[in-house]
Jmol script that loads the backbone (N, CA, C; Angstrom):
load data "model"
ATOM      1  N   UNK A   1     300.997  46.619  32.831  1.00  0.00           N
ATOM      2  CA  UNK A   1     302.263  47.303  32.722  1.00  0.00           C
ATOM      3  C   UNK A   1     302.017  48.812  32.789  1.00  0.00           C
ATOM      4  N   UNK A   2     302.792  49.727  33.901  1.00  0.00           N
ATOM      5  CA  UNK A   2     302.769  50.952  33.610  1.00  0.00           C
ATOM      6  C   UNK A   2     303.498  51.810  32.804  1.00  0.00           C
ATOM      7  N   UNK A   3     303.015  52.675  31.933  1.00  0.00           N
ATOM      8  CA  UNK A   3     303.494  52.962  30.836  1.00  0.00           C
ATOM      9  C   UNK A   3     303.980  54.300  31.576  1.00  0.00           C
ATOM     10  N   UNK A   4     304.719  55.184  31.163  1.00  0.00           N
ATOM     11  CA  UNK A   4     305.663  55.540  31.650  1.00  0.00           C
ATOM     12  C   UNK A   4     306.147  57.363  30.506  1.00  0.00           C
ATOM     13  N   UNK A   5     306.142  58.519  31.153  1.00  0.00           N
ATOM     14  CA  UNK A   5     306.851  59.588  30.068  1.00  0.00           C
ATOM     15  C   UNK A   5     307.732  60.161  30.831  1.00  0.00           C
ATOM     16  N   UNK A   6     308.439  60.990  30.146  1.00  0.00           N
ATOM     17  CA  UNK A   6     309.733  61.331  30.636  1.00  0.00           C
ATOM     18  C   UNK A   6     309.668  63.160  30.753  1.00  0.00           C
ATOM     19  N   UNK A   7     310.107  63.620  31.625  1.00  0.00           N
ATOM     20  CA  UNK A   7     309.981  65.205  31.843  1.00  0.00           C
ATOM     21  C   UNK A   7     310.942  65.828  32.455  1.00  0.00           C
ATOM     22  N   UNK A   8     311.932  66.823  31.798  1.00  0.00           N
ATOM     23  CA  UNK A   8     312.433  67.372  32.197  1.00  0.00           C
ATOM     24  C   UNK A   8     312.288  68.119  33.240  1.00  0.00           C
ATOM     25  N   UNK A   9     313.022  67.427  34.402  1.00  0.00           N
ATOM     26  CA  UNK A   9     312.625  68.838  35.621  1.00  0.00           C
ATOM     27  C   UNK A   9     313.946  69.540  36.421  1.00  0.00           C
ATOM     28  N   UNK A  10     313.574  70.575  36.240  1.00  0.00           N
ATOM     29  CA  UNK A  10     314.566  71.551  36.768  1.00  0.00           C
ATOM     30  C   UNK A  10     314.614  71.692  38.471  1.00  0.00           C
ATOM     31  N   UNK A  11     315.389  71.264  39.334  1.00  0.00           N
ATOM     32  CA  UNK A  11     315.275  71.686  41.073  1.00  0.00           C
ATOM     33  C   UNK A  11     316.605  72.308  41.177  1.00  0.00           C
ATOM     34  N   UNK A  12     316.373  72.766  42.151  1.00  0.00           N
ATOM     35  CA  UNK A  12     317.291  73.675  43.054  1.00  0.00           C
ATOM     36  C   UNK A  12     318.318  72.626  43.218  1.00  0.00           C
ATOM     37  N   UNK A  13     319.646  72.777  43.340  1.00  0.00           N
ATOM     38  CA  UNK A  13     320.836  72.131  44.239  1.00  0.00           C
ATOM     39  C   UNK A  13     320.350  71.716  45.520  1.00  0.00           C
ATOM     40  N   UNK A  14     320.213  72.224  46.433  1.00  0.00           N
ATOM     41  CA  UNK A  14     319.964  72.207  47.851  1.00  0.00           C
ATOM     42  C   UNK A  14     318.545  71.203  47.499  1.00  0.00           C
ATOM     43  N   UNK A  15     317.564  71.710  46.979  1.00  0.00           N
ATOM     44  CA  UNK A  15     316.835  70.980  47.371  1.00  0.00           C
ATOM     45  C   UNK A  15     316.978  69.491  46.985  1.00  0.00           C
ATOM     46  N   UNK A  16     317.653  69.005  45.311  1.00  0.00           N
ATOM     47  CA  UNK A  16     317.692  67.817  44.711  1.00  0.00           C
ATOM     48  C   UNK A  16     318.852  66.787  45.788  1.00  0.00           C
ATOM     49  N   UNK A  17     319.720  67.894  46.526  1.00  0.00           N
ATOM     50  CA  UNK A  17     320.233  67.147  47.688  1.00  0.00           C
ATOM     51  C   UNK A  17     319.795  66.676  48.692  1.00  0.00           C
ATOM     52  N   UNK A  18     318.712  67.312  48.954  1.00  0.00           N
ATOM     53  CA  UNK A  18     317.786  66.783  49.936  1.00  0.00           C
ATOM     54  C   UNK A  18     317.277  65.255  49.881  1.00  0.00           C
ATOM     55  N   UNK A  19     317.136  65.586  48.090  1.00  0.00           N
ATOM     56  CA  UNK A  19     316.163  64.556  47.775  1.00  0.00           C
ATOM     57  C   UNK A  19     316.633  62.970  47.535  1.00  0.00           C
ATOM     58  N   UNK A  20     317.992  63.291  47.373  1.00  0.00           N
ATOM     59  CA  UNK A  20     319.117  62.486  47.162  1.00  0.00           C
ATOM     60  C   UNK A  20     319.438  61.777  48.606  1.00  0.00           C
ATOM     61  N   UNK A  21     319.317  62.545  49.335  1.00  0.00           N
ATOM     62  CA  UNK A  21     319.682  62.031  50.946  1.00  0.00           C
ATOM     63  C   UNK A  21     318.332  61.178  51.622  1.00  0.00           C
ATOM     64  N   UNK A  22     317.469  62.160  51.394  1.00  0.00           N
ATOM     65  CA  UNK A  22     316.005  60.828  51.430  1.00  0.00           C
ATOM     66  C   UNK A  22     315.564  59.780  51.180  1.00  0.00           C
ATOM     67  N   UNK A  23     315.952  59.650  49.478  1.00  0.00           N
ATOM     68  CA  UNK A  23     315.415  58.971  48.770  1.00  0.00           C
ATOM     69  C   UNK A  23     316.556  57.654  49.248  1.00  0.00           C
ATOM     70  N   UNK A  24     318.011  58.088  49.593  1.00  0.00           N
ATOM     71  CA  UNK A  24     318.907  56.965  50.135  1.00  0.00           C
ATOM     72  C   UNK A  24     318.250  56.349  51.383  1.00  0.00           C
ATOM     73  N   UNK A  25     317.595  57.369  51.942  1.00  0.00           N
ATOM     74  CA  UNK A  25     317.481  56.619  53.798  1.00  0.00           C
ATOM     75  C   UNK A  25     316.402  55.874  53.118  1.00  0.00           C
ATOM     76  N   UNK A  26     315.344  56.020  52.759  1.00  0.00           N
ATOM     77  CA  UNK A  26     314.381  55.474  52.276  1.00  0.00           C
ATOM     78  C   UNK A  26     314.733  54.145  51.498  1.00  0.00           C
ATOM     79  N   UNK A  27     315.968  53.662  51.156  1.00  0.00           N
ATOM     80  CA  UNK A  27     316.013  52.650  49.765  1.00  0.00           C
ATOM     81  C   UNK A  27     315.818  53.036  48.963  1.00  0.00           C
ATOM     82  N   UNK A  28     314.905  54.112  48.495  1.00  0.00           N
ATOM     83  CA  UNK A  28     314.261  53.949  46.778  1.00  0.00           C
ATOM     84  C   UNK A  28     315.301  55.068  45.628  1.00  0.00           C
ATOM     85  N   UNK A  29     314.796  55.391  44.667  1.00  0.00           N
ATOM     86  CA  UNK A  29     315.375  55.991  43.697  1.00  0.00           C
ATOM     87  C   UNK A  29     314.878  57.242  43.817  1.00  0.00           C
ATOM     88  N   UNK A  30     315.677  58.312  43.160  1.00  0.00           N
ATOM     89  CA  UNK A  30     314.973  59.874  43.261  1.00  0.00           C
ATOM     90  C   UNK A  30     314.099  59.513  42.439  1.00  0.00           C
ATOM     91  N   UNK A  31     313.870  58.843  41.271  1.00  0.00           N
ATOM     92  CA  UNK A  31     312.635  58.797  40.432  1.00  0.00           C
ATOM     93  C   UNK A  31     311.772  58.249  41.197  1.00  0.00           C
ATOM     94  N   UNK A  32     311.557  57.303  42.158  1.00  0.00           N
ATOM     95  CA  UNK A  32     310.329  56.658  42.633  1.00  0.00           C
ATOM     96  C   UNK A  32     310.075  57.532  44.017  1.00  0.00           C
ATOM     97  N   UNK A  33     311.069  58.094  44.680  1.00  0.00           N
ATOM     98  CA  UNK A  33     310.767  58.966  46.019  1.00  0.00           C
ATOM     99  C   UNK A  33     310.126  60.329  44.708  1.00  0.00           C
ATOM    100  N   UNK A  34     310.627  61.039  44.074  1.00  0.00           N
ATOM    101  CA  UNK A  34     309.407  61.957  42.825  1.00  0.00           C
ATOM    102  C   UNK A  34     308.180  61.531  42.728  1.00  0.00           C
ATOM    103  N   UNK A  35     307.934  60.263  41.919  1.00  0.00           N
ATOM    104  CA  UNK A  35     306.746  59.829  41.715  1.00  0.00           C
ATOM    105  C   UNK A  35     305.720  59.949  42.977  1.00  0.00           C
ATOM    106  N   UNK A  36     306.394  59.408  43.947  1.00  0.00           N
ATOM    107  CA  UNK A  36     305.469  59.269  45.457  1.00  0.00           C
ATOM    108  C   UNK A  36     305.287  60.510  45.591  1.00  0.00           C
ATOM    109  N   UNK A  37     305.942  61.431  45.821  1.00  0.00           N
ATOM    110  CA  UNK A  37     305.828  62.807  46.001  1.00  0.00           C
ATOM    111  C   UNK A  37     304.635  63.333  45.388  1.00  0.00           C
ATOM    112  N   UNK A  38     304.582  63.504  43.829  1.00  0.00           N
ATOM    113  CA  UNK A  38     303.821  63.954  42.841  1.00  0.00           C
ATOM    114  C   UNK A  38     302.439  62.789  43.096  1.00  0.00           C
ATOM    115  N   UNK A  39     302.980  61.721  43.666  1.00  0.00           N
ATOM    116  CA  UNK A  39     300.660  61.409  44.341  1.00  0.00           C
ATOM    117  C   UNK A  39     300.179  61.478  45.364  1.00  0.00           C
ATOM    118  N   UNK A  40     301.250  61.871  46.005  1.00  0.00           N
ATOM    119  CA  UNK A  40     300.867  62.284  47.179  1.00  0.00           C
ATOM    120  C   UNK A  40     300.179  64.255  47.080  1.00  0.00           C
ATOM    121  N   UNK A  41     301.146  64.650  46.680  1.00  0.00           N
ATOM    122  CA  UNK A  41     300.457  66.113  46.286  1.00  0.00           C
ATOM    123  C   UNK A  41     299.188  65.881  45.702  1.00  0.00           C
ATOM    124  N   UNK A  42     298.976  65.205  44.727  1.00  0.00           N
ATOM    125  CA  UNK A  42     297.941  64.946  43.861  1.00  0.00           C
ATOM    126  C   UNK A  42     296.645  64.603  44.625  1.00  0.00           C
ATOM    127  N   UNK A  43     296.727  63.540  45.698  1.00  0.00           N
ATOM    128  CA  UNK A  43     296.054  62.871  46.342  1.00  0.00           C
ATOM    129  C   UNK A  43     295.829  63.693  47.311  1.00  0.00           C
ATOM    130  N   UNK A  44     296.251  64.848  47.895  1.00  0.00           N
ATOM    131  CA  UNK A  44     295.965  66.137  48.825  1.00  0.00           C
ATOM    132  C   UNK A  44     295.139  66.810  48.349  1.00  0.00           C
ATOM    133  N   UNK A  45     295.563  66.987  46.759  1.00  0.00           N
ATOM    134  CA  UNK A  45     294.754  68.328  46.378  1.00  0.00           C
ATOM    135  C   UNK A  45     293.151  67.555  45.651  1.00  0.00           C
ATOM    136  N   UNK A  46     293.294  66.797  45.044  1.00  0.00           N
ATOM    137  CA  UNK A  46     291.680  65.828  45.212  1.00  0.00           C
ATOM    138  C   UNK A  46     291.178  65.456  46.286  1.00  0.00           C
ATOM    139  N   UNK A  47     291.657  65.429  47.196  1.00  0.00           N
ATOM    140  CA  UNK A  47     290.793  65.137  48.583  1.00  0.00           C
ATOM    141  C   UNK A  47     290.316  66.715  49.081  1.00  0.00           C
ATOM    142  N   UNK A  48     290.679  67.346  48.955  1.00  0.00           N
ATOM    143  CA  UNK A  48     290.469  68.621  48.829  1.00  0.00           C
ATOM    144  C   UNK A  48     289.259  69.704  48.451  1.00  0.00           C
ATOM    145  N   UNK A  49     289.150  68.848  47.151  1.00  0.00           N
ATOM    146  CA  UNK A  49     288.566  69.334  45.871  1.00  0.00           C
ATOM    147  C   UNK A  49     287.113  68.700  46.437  1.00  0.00           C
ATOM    148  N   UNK A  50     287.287  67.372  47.001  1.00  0.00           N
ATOM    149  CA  UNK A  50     286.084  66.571  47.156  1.00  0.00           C
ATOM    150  C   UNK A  50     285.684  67.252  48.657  1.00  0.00           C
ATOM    151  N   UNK A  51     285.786  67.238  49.260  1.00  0.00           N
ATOM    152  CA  UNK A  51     285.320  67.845  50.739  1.00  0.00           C
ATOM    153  C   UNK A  51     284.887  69.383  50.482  1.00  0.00           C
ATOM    154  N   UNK A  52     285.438  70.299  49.412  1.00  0.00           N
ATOM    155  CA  UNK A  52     284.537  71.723  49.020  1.00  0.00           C
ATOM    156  C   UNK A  52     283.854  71.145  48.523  1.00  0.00           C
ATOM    157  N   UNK A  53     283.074  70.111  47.501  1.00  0.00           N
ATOM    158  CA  UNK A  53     282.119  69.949  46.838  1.00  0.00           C
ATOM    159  C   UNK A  53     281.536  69.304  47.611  1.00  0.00           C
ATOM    160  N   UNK A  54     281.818  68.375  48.389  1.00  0.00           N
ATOM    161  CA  UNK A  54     280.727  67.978  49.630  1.00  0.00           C
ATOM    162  C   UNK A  54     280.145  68.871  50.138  1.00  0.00           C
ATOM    163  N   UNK A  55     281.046  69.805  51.195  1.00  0.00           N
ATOM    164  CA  UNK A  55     280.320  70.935  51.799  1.00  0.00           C
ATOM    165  C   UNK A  55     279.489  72.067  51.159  1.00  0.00           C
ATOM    166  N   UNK A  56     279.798  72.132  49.650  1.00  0.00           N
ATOM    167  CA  UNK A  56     278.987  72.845  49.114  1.00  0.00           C
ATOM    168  C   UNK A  56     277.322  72.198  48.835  1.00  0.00           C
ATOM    169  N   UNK A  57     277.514  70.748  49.084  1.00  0.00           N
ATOM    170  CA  UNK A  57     275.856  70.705  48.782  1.00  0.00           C
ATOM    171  C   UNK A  57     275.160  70.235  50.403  1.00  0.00           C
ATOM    172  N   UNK A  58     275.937  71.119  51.245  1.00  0.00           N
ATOM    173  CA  UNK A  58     275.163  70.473  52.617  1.00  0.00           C
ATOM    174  C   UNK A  58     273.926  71.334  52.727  1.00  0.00           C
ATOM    175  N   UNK A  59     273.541  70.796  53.824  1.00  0.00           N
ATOM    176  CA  UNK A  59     272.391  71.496  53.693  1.00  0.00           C
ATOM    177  C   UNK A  59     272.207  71.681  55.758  1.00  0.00           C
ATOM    178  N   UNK A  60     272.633  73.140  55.646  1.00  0.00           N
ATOM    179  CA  UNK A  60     272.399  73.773  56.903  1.00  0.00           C
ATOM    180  C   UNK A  60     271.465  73.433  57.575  1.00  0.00           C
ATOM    181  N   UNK A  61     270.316  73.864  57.105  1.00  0.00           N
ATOM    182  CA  UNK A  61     269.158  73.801  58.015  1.00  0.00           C
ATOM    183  C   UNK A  61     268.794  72.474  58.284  1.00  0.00           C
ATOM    184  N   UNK A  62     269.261  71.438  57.431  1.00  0.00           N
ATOM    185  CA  UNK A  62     268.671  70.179  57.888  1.00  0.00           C
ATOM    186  C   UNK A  62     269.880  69.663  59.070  1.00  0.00           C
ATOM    187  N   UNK A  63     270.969  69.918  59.369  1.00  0.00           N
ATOM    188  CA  UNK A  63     271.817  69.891  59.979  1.00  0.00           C
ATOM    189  C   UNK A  63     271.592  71.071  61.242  1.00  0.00           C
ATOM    190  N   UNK A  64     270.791  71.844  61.223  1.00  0.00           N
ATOM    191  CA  UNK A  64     270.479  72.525  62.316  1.00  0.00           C
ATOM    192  C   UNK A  64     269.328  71.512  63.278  1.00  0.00           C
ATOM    193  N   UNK A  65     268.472  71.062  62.486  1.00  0.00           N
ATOM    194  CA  UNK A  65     267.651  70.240  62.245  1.00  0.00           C
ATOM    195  C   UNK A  65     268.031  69.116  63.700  1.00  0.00           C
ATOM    196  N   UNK A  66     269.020  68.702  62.778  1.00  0.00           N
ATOM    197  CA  UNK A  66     269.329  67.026  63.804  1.00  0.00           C
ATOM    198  C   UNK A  66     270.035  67.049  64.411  1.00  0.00           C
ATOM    199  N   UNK A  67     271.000  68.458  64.896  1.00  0.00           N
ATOM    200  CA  UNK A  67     271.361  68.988  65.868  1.00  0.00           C
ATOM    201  C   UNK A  67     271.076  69.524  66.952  1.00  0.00           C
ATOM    202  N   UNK A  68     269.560  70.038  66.674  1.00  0.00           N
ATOM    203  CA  UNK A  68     268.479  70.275  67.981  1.00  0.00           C
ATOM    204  C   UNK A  68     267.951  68.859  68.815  1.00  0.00           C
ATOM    205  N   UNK A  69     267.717  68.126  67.752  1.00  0.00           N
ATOM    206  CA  UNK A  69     267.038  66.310  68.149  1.00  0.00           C
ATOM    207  C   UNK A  69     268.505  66.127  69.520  1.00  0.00           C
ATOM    208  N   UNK A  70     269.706  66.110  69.510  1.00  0.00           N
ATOM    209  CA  UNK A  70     270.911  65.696  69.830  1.00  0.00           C
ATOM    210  C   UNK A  70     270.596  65.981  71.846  1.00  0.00           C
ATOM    211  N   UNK A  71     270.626  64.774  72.192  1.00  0.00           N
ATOM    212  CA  UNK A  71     270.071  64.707  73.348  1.00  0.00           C
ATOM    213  C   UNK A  71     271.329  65.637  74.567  1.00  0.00           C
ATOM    214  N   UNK A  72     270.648  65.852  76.001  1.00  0.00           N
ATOM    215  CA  UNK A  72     271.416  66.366  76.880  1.00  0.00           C
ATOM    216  C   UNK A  72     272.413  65.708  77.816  1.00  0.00           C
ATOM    217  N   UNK A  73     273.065  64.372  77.105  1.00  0.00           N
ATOM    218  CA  UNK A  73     273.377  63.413  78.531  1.00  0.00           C
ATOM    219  C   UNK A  73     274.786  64.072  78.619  1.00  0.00           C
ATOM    220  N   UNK A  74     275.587  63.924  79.406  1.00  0.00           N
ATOM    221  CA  UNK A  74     277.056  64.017  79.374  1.00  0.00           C
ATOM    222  C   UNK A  74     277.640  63.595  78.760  1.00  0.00           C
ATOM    223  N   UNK A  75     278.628  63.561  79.014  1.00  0.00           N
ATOM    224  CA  UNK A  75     279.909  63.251  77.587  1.00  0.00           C
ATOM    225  C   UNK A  75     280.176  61.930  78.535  1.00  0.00           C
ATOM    226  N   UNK A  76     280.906  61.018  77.484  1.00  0.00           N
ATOM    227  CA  UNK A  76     281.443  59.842  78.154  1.00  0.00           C
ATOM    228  C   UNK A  76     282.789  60.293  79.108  1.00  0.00           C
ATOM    229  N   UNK A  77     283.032  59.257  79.636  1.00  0.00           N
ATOM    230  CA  UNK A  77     284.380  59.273  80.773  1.00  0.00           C
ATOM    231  C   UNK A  77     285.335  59.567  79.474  1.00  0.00           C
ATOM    232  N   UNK A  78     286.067  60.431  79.970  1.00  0.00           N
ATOM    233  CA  UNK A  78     287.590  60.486  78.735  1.00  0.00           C
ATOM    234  C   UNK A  78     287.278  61.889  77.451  1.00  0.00           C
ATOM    235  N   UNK A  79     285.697  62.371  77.445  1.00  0.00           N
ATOM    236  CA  UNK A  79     285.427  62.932  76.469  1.00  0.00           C
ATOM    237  C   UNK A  79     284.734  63.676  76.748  1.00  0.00           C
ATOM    238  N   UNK A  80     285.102  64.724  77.752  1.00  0.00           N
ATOM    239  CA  UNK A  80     284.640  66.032  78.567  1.00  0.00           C
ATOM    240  C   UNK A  80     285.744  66.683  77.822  1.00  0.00           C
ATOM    241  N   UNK A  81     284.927  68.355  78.292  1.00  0.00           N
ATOM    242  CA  UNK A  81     286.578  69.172  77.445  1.00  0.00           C
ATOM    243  C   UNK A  81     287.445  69.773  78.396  1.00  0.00           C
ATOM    244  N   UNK A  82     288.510  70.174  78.192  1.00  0.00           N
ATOM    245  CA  UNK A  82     289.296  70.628  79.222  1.00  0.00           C
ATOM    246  C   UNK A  82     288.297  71.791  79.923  1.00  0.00           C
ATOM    247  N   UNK A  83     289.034  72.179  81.117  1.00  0.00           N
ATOM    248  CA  UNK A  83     288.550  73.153  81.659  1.00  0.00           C
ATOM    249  C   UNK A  83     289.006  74.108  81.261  1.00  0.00           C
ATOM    250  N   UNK A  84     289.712  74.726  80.343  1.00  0.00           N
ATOM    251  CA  UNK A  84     289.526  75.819  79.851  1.00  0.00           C
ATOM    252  C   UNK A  84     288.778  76.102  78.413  1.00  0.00           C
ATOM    253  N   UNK A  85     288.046  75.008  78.389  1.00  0.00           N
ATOM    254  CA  UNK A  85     287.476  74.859  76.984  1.00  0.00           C
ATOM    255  C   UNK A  85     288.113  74.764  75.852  1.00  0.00           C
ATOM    256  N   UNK A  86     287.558  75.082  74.448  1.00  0.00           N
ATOM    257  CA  UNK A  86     287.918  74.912  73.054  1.00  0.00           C
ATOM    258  C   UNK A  86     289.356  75.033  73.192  1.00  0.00           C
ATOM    259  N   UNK A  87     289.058  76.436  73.715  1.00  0.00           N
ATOM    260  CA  UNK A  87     290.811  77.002  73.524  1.00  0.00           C
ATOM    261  C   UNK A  87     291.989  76.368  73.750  1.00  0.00           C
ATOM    262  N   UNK A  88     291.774  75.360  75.205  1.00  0.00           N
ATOM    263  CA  UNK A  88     293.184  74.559  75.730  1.00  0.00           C
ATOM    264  C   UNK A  88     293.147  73.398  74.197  1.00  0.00           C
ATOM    265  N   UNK A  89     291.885  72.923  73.642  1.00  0.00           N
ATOM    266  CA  UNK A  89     292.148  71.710  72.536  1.00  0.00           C
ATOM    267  C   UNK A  89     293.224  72.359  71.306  1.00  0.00           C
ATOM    268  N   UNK A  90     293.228  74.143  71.022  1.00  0.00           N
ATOM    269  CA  UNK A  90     293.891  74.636  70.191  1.00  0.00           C
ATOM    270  C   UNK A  90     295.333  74.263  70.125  1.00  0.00           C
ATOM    271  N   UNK A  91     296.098  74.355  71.963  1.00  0.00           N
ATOM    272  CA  UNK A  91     296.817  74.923  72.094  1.00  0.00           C
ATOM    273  C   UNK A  91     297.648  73.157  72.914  1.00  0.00           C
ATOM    274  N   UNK A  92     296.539  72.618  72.291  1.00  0.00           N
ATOM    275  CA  UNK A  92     297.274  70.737  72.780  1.00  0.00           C
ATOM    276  C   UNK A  92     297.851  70.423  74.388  1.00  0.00           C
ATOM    277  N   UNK A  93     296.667  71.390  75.145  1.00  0.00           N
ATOM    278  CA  UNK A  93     296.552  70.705  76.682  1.00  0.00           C
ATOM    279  C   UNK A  93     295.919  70.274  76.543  1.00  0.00           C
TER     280      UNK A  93
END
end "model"
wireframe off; spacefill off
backbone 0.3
color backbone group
């Protein structure tokens, strides 16, 4: 059973209308379209948290390392880069 507390929260008009209009298209309740909301934020900002602490214990040089080993063949069919390079992948040609 999930146990459950109660919290006063203060929103904007405009926005709690929003939330009211969502939470209808959706089926659910403003309390359960909230809840989703609040783990979903939650679940952003820990995934987050975990990928700086990953990258903080990488280790460059060994990644320079097995990046030199990384052979010269071509790219597969489909997975060449555009011809204008990096830049066209920025800009979603």
């Amino acid at each position: 059973m999930t146990t459950t507390s109660h919290y006063d929260l203060q929103v904007q008009k405009s926005l709690l209308d929003e939330v009211k209009r969502l939470a209808a298209e959706d089926g659910t309740t403003i309390d359960q379209f909230i809840n989703v909301a609040i783990a979903e934020k939650t679940a952003a900002l820990r995934t987050a948290a975990y990928f700086m602490t990953r990258a903080a214990r990488a280790d460059m040089a060994a990644f320079d390392r097995i990046l030199a080993k990384a052979g010269g063949e071509a790219p597969c069919v489909g997975d060449e880069m555009p011809v204008g390079g990096a830049d066209d992948l920025e800009k979603g040609s």
